[in-house]
C-alpha positions in Angstrom: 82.5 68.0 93.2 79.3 68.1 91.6 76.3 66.0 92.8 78.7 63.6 94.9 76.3 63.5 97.6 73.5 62.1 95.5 75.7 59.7 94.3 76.2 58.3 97.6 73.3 59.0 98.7 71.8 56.6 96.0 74.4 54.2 96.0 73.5 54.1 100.0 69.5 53.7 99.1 70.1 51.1 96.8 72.4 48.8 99.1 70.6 49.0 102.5 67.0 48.4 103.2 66.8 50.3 106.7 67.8 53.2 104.4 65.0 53.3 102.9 62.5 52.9 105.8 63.1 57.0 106.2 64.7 59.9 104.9 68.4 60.2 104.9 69.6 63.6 106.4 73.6 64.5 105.4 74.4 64.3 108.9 72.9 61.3 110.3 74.7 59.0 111.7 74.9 55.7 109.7 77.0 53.6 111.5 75.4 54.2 114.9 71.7 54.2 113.4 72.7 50.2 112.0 71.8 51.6 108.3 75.3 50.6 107.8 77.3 48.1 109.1 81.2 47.1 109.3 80.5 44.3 106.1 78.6 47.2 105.1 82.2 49.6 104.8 83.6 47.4 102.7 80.8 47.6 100.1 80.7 51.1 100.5 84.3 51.3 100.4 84.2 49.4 96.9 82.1 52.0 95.2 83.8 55.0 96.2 86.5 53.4 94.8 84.9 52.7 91.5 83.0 55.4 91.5 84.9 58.0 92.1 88.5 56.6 91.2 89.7 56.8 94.3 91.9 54.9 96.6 90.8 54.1 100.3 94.2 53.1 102.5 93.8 50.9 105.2 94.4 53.8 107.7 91.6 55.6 106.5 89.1 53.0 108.0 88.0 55.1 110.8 84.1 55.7 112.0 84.8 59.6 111.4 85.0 58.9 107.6 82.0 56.9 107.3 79.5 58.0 109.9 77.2 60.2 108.0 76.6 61.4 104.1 78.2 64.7 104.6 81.6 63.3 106.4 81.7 61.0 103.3 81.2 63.6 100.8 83.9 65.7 102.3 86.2 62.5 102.4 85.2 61.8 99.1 86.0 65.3 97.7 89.5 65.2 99.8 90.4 62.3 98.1 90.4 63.4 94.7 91.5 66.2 95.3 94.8 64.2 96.3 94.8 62.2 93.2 94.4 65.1 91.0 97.4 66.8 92.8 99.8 63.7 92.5 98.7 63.2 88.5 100.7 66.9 88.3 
């Protein structure tokens, strides 16, 4: 999925200051670095629904998913991936 990352990776600048106080690598951890917080999921959570048409389920609310850029681009991509499969 083209430029996915730098969607969230802006969507992430935008919503958290700490963020911004130093470059984001792919694999850094957000949720154990405090850039991101549990009230912080469910923002995130909203835009990748929006953004990406997708549909987080309630099981799907683990750290793994969350922790870092990359885990969420992968998640991301798995996702619609899904939905595309299920609209055939």
């Amino acid at each position: 999925m083209a430029n996915s990352h730098e969607r969230i990776v802006g969507f992430i600048l935008d919503k958290f200051p700490l963020a911004r106080k130093r470059p984001i690598a792919g694999d850094d951890n957000l949720l154990e670095s405090g850039i991101i917080d549990s009230l912080g999921i469910l923002d995130l959570v909203s835009f990748l629904e929006q953004e990406f048409g997708v549909v987080v389920a309630d099981d799907e609310l683990i750290p793994e998913n969350f922790q870092s850029v990359d885990h969420l681009r992968l998640f991301v991509e798995q996702k619609v991936k899904e939905a595309a499969a299920s609209r055939q």
